[in-house]
N, CA, C and O atoms as a MOPAC input file, in Angstrom:
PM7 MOZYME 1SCF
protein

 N      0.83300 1    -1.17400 1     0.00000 1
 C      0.00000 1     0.00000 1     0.00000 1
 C      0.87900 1     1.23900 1     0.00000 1
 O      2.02500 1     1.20400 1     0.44800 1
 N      0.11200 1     2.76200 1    -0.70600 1
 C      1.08900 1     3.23100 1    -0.26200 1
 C      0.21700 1     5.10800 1    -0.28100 1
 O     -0.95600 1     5.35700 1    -0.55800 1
 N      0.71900 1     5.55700 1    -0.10200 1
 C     -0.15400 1     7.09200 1     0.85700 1
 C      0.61400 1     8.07900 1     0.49800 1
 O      1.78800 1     7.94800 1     0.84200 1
 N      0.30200 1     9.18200 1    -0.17600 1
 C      1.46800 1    10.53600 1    -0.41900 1
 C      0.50200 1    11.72700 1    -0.12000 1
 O     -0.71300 1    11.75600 1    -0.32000 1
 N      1.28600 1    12.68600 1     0.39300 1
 C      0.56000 1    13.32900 1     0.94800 1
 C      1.28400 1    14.69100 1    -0.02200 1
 O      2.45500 1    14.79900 1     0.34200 1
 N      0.97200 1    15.66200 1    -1.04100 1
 C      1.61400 1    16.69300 1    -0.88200 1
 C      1.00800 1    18.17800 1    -0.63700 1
 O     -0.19500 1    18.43900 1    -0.65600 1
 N      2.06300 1    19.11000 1    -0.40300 1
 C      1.61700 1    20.05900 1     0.24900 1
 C      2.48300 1    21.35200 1    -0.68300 1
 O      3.39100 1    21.08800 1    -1.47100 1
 N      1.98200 1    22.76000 1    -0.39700 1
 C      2.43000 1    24.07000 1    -0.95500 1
 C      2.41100 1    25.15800 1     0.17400 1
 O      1.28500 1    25.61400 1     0.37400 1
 N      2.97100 1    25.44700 1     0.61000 1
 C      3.61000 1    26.20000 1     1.54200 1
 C      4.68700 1    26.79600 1     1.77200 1
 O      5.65600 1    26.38800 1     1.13200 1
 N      4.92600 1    28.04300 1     2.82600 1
 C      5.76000 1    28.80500 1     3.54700 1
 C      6.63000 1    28.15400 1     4.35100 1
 O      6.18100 1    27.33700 1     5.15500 1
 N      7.94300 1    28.39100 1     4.27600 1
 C      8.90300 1    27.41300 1     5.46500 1
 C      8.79900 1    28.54800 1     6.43200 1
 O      8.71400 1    29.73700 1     6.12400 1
 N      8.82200 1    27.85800 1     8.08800 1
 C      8.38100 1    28.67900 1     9.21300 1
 C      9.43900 1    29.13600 1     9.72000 1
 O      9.40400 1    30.18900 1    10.35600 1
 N     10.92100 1    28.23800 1     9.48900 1
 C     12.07000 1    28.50700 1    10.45900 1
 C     13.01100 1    28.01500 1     9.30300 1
 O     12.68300 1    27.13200 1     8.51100 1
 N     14.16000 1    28.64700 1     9.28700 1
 C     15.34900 1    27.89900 1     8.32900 1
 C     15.51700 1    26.25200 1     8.89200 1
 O     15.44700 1    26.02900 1    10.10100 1
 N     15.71900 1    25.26300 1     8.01600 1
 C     16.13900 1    23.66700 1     8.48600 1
 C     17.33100 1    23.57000 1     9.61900 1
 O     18.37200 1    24.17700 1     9.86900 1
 N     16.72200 1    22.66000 1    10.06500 1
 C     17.85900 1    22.11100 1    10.97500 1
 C     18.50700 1    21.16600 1    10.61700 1
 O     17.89400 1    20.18900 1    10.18500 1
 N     20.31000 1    21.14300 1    10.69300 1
 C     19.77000 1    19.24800 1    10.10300 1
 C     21.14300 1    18.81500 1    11.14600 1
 O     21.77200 1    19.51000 1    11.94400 1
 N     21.28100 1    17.47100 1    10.78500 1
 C     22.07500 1    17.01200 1    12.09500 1
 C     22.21900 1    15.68800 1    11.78200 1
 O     21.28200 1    15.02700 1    11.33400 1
 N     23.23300 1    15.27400 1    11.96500 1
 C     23.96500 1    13.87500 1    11.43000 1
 C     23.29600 1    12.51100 1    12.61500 1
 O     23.13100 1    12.57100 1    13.83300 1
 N     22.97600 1    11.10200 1    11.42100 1
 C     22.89400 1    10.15500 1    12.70400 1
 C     23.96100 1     9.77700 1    12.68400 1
 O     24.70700 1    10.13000 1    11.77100 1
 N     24.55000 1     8.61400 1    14.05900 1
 C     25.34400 1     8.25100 1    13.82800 1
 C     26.16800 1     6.98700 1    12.99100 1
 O     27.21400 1     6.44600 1    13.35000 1
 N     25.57700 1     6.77700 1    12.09600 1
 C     25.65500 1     6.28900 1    11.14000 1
 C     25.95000 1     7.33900 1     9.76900 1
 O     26.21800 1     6.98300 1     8.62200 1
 N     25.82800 1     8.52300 1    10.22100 1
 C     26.21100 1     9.70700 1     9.43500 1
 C     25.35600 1    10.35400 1     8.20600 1
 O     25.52800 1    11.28000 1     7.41400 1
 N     24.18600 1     9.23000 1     8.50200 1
 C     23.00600 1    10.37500 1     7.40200 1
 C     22.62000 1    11.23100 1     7.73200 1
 O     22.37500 1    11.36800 1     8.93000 1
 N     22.37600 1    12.24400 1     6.80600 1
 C     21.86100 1    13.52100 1     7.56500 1
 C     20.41800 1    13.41600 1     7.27100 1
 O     19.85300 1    12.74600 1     6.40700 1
 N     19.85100 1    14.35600 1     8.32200 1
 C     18.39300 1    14.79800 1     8.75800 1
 C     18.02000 1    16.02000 1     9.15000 1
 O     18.33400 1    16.58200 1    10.19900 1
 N     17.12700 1    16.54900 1     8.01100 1
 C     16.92100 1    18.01300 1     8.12400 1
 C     15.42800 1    17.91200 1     8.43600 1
 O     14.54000 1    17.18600 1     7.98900 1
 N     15.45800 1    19.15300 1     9.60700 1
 C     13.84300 1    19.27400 1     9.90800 1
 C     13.51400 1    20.39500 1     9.71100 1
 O     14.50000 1    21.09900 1     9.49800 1
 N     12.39300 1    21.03700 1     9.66700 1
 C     11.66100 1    22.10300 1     9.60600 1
 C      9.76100 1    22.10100 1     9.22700 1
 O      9.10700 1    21.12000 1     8.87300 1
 N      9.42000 1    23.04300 1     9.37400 1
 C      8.01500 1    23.26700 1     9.71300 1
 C      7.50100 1    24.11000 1     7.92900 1
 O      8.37400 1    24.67500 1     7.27100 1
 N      6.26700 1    24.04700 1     7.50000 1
 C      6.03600 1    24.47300 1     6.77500 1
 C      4.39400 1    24.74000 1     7.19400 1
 O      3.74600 1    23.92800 1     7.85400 1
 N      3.94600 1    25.80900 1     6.77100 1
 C      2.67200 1    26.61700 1     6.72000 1
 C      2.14000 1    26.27200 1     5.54200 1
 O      2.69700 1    26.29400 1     4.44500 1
 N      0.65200 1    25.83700 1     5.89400 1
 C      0.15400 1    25.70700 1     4.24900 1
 C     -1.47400 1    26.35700 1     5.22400 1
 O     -2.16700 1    25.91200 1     6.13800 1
 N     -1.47600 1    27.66200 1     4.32100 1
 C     -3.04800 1    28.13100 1     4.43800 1
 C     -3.87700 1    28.52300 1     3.72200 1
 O     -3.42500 1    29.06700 1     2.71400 1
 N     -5.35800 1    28.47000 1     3.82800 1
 C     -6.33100 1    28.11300 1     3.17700 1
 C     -7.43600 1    29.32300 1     3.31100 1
 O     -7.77500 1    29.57500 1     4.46700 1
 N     -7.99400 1    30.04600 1     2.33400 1
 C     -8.94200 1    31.36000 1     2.80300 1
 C     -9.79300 1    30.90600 1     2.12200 1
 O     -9.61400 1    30.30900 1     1.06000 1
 N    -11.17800 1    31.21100 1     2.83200 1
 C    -12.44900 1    30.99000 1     1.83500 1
 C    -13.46400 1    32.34300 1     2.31600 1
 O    -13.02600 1    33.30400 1     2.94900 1
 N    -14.77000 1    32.20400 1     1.91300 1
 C    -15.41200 1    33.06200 1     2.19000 1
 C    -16.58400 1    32.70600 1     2.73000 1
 O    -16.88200 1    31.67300 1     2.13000 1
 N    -17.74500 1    33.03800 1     3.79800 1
 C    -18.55400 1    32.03700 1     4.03900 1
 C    -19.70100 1    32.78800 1     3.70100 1
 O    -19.68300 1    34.01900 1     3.68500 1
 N    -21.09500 1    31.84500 1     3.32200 1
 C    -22.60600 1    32.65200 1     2.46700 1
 C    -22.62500 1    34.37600 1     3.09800 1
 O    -23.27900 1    35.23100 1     2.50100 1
 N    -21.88700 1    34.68000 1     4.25400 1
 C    -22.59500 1    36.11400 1     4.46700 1
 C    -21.25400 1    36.84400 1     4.01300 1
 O    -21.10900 1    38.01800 1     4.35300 1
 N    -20.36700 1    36.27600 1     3.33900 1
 C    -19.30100 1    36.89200 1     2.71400 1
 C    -17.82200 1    37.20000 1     3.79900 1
 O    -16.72300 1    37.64500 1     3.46900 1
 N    -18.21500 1    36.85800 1     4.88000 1
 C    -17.06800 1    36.67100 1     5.89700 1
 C    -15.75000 1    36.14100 1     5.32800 1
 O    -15.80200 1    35.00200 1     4.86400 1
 N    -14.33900 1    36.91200 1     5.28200 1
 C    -13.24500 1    36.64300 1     4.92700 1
 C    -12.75900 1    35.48300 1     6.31900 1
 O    -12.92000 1    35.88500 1     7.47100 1
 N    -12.20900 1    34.15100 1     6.08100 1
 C    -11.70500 1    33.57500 1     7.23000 1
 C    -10.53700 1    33.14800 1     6.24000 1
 O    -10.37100 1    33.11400 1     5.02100 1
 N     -9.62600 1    32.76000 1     7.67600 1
 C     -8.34500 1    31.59800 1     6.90800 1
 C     -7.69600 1    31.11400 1     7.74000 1
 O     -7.20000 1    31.64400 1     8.73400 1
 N     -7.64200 1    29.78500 1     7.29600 1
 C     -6.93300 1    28.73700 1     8.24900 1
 C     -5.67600 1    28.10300 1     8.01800 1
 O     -5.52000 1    27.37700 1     7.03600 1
 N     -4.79100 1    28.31100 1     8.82100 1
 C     -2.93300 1    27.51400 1     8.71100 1
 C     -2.95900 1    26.58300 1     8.95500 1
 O     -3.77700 1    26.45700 1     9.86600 1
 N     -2.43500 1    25.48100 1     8.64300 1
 C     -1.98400 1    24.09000 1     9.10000 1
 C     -0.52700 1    23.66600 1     8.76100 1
 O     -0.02300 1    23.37400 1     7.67600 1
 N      0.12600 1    23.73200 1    10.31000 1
 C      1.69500 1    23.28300 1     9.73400 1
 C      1.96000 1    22.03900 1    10.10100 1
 O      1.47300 1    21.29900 1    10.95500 1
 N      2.92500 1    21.90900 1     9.21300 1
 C      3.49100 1    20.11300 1     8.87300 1
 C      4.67800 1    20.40500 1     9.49700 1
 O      5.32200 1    21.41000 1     9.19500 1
 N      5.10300 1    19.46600 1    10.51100 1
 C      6.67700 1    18.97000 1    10.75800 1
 C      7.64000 1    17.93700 1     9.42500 1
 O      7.72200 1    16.72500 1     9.23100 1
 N      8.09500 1    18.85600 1     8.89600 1
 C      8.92800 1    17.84700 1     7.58400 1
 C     10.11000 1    17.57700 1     8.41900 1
 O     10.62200 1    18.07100 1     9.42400 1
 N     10.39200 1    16.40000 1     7.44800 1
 C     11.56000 1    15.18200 1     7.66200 1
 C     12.39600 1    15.27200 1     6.61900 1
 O     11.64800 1    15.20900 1     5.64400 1
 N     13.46600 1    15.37800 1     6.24900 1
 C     14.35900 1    14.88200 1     4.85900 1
 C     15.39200 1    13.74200 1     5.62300 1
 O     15.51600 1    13.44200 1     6.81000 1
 N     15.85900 1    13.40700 1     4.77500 1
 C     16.48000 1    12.43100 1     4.79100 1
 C     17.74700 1    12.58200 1     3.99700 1
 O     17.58300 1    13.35500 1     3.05400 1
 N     19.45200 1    11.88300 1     4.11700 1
 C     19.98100 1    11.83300 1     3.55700 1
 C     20.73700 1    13.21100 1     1.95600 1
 O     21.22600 1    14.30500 1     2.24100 1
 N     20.63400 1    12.81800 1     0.85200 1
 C     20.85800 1    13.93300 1     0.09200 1
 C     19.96800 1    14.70200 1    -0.25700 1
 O     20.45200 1    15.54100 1    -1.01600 1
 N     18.88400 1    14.85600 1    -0.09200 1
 C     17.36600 1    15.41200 1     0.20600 1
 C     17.88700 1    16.45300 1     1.21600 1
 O     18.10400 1    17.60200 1     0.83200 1
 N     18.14700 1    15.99800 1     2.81200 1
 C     18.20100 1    16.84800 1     3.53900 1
 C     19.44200 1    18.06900 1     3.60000 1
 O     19.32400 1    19.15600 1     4.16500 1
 N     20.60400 1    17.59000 1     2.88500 1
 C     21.74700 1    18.15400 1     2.38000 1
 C     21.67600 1    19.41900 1     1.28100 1
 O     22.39300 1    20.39100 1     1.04400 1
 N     20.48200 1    18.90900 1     0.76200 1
 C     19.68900 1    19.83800 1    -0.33500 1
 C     18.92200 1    21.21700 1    -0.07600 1
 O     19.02200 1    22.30700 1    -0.63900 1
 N     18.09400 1    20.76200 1     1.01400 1
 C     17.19400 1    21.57100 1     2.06300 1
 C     17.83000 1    22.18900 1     2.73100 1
 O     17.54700 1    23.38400 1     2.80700 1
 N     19.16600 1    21.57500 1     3.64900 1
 C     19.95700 1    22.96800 1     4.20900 1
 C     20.58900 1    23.54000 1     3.41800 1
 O     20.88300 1    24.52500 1     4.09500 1
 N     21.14200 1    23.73200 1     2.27700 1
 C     21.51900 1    24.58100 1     1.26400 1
 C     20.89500 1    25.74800 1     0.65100 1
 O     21.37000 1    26.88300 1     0.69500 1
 N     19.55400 1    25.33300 1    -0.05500 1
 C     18.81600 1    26.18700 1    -0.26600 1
 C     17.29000 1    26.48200 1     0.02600 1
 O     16.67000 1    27.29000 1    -0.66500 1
 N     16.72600 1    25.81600 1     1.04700 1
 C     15.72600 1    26.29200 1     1.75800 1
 C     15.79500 1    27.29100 1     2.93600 1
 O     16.57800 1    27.08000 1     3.86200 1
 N     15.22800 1    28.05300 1     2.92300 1
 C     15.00000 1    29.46100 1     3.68400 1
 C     13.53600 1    29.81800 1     4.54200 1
 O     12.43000 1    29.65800 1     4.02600 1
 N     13.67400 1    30.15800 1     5.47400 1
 C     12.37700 1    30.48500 1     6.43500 1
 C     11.84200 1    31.85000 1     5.58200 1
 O     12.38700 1    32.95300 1     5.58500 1
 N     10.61800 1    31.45400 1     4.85200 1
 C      9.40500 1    32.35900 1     3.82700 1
 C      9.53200 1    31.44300 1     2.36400 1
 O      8.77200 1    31.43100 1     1.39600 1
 N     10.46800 1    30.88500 1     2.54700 1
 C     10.43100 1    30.26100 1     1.14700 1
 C      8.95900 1    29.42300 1     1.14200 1
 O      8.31200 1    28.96900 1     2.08500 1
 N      8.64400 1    29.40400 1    -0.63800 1
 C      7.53500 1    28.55100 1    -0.86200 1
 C      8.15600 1    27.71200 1    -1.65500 1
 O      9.09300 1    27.82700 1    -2.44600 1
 N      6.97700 1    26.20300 1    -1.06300 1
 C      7.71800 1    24.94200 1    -1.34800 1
 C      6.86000 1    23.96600 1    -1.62000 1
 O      5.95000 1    23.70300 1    -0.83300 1
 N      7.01600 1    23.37400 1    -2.63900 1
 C      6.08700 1    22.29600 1    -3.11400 1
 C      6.72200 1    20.91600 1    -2.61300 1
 O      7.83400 1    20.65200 1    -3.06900 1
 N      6.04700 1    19.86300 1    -1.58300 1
 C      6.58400 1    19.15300 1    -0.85600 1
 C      5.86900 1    17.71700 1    -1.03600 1
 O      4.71300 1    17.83500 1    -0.63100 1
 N      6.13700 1    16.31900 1    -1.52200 1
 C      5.35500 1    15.30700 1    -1.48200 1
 C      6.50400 1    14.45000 1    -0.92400 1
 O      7.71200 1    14.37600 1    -1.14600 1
 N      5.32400 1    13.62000 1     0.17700 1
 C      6.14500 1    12.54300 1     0.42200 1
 C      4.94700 1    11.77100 1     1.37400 1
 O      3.76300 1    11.66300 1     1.05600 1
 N      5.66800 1    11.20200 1     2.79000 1
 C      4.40400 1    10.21700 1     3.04300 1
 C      4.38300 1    10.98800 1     4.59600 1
 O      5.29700 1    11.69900 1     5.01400 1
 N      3.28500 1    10.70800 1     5.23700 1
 C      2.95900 1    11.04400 1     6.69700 1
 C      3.23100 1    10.22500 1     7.32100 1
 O      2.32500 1     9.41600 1     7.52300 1
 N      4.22600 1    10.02100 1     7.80400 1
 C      4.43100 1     9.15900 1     8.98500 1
 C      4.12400 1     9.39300 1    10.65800 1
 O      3.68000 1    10.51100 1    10.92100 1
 N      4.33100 1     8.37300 1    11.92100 1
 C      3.90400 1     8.19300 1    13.18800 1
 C      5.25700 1     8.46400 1    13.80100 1
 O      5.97200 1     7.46300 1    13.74200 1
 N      5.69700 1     9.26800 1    14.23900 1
 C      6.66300 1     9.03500 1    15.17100 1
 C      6.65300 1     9.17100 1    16.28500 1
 O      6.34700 1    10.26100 1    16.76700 1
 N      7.08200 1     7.78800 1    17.28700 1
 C      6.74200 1     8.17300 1    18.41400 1
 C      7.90200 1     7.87900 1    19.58900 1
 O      8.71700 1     6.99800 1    19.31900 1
 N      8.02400 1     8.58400 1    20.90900 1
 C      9.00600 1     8.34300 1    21.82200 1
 C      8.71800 1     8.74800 1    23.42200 1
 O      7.73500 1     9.40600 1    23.76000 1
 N      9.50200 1     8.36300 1    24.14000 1
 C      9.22800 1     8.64500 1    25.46000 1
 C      9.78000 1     9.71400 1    25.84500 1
 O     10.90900 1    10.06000 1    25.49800 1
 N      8.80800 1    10.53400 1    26.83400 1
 C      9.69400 1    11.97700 1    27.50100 1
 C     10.39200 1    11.80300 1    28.72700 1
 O     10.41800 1    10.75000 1    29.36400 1
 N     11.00700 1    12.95900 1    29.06800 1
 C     11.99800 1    12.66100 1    30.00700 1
 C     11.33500 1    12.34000 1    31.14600 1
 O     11.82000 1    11.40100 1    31.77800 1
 N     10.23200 1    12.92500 1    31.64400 1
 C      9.01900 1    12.55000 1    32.64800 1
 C      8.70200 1    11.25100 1    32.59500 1
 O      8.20900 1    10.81700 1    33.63600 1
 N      8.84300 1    10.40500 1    31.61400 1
 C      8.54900 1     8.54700 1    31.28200 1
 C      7.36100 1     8.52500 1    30.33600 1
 O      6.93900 1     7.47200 1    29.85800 1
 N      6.76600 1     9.86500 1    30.04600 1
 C      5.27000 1     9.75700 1    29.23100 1
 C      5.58000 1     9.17600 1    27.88200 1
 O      6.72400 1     9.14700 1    27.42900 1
 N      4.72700 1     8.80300 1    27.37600 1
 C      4.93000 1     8.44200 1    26.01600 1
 C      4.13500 1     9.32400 1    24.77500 1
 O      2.92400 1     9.53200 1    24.84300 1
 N      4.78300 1     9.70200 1    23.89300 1
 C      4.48300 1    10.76300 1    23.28500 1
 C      4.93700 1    10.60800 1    21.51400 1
 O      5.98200 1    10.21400 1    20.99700 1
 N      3.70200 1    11.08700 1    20.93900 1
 C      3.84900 1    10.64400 1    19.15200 1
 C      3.51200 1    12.31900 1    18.65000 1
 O      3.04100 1    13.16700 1    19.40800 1
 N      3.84800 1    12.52900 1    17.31000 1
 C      3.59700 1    12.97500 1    17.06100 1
 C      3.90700 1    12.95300 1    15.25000 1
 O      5.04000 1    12.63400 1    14.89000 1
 N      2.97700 1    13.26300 1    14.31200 1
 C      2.67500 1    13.42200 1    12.95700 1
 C      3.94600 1    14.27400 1    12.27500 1
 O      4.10300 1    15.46100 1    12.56200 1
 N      4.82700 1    13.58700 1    11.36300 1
 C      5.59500 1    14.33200 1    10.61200 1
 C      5.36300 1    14.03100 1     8.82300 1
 O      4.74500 1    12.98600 1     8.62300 1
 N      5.63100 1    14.53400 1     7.98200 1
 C      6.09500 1    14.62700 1     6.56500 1
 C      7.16000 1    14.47300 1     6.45100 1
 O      8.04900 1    15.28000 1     6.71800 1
 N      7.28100 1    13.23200 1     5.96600 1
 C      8.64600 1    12.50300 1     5.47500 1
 C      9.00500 1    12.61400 1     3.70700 1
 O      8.69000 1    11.82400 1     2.81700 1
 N      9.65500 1    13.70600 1     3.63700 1
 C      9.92700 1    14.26800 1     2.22400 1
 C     10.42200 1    13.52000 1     1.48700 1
 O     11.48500 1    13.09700 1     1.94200 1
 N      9.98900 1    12.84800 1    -0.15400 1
 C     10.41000 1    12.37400 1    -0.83600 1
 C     11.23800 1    13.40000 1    -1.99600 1
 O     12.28600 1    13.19400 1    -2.60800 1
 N     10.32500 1    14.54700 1    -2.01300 1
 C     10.69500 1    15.36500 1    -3.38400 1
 C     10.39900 1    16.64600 1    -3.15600 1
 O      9.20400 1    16.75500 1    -2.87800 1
 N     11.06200 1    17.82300 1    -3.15200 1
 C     10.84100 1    19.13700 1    -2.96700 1
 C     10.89800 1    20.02000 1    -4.19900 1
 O     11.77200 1    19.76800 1    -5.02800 1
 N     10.16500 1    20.90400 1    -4.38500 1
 C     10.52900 1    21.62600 1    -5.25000 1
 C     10.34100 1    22.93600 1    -4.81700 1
 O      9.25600 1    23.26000 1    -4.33300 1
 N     11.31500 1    23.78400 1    -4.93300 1
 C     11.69100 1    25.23200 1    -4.69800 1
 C     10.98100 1    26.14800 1    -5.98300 1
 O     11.34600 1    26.34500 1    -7.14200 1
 N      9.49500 1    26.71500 1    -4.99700 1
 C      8.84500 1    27.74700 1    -6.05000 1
 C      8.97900 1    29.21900 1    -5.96400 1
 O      8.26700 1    30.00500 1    -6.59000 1
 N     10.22500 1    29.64500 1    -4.90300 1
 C     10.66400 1    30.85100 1    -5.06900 1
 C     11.41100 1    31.25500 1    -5.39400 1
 O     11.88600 1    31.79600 1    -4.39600 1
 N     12.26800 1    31.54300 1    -6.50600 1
 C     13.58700 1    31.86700 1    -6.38600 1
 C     13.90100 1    32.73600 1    -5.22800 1
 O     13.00600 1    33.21100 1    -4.52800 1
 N     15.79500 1    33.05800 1    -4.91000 1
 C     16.37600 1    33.72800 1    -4.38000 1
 C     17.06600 1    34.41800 1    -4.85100 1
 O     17.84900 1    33.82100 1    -5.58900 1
 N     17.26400 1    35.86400 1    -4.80400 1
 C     18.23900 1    36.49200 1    -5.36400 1
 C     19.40300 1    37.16400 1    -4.40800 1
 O     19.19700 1    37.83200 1    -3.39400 1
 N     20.90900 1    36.75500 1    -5.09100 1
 C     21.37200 1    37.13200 1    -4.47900 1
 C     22.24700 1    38.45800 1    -5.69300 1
 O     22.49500 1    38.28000 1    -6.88600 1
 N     22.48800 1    39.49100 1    -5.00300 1
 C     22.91700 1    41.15900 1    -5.47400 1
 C     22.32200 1    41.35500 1    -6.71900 1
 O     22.92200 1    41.59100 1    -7.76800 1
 N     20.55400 1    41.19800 1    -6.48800 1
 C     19.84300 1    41.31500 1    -8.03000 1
 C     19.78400 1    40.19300 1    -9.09700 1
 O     19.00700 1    40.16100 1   -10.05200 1
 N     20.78300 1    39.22600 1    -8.76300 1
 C     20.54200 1    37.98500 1    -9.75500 1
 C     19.78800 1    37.24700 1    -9.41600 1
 O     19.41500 1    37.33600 1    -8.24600 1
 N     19.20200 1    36.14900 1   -10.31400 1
 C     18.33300 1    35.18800 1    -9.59200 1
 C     19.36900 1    33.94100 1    -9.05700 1
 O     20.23300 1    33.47300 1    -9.79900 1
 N     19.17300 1    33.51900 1    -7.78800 1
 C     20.21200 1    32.25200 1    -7.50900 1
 C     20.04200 1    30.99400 1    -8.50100 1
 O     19.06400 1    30.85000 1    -9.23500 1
 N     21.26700 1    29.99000 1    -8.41100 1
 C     20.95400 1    28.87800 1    -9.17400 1
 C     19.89200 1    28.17600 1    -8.25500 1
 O     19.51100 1    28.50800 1    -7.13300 1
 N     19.57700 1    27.27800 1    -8.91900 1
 C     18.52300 1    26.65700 1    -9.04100 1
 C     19.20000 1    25.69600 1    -8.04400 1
 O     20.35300 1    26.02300 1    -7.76500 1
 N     18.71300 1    24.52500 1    -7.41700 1
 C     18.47300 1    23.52800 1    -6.44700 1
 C     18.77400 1    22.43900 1    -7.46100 1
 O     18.16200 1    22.47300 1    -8.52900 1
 N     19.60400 1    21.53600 1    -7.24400 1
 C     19.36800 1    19.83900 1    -8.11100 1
 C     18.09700 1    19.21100 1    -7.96100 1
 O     17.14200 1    19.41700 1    -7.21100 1
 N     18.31200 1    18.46100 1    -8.78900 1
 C     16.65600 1    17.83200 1    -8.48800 1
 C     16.92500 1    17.30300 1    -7.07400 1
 O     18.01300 1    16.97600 1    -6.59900 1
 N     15.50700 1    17.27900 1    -6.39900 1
 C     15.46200 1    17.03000 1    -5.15400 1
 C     14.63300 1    15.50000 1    -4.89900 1
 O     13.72500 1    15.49100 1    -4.06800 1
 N     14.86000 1    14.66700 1    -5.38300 1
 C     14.29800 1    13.55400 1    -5.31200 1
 C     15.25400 1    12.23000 1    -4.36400 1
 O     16.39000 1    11.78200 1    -4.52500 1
 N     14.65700 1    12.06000 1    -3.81600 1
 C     14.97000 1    10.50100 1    -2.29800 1
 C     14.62800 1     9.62800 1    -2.98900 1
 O     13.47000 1     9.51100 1    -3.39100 1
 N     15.87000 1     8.58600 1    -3.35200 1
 C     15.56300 1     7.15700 1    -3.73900 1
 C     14.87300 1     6.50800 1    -2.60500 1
 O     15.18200 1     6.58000 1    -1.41600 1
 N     14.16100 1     6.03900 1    -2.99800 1
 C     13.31000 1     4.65500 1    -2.23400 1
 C     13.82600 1     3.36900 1    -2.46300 1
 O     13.73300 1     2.88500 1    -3.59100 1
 N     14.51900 1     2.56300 1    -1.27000 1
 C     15.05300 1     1.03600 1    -1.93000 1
 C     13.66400 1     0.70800 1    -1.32600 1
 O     12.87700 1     1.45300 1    -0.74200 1
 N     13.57000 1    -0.72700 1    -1.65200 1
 C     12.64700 1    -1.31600 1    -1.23700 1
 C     12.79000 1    -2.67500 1    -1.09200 1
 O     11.85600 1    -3.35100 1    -0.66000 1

């Protein structure tokens, strides 16, 4: 079976990323994806929903390079469960986006130019 979830959004905070010890890297960060509608008496509303993203490996190597907190980002991959114990002994999960493929829909400019572009951003899947 298999589940993809993608999303278009604002990055909330520049990535974090941080080596396992096994030495893959893992970049995290938050992304904003919001939604405005209007309701029958014409009321403006709008609603945010942020995702905890995951990269993985040369994906996440990618993301700390050229992802930026405001950047917009076209993001598919799968929703995963992650879960662990707190320092209190509680046990505690919480919902992340585990990035397969990013695509960078803002450019950056740096002294008036537009920056290069990002490699393709695609995570092999073994299976």
């Amino acid at each position: 079976m298999f589940a993809q979830t993608i999303i278009v959004g604002r990055v909330g905070k520049d990535p974090e990323t941080r080596y396992t010890a096994g030495g893959a890297a893992v970049a995290n960060f938050s992304v904003a994806v919001s939604r405005k509608w209007a309701d029958r008496g014409g009321e403006k509303h709008e609603e945010t929903t942020w995702y905890a993203v995951v990269a993985w490996q040369k994906l996440a190597e990618i993301v700390q390079q050229y992802v930026h907190k405001g950047d917009l980002v076209l993001i598919s991959g799968e929703m995963q469960r992650r879960e662990w114990e707190a320092k209190d002994g509680s046990k505690r999960d919480a919902w992340e986006l585990r990035a397969v493929t990013l695509k960078m829909l803002t450019g950056r400019k740096t002294n008036g130019a537009p920056a290069a572009e990002p490699p393709m951003a695609d995570e092999e899947i073994a299976f």
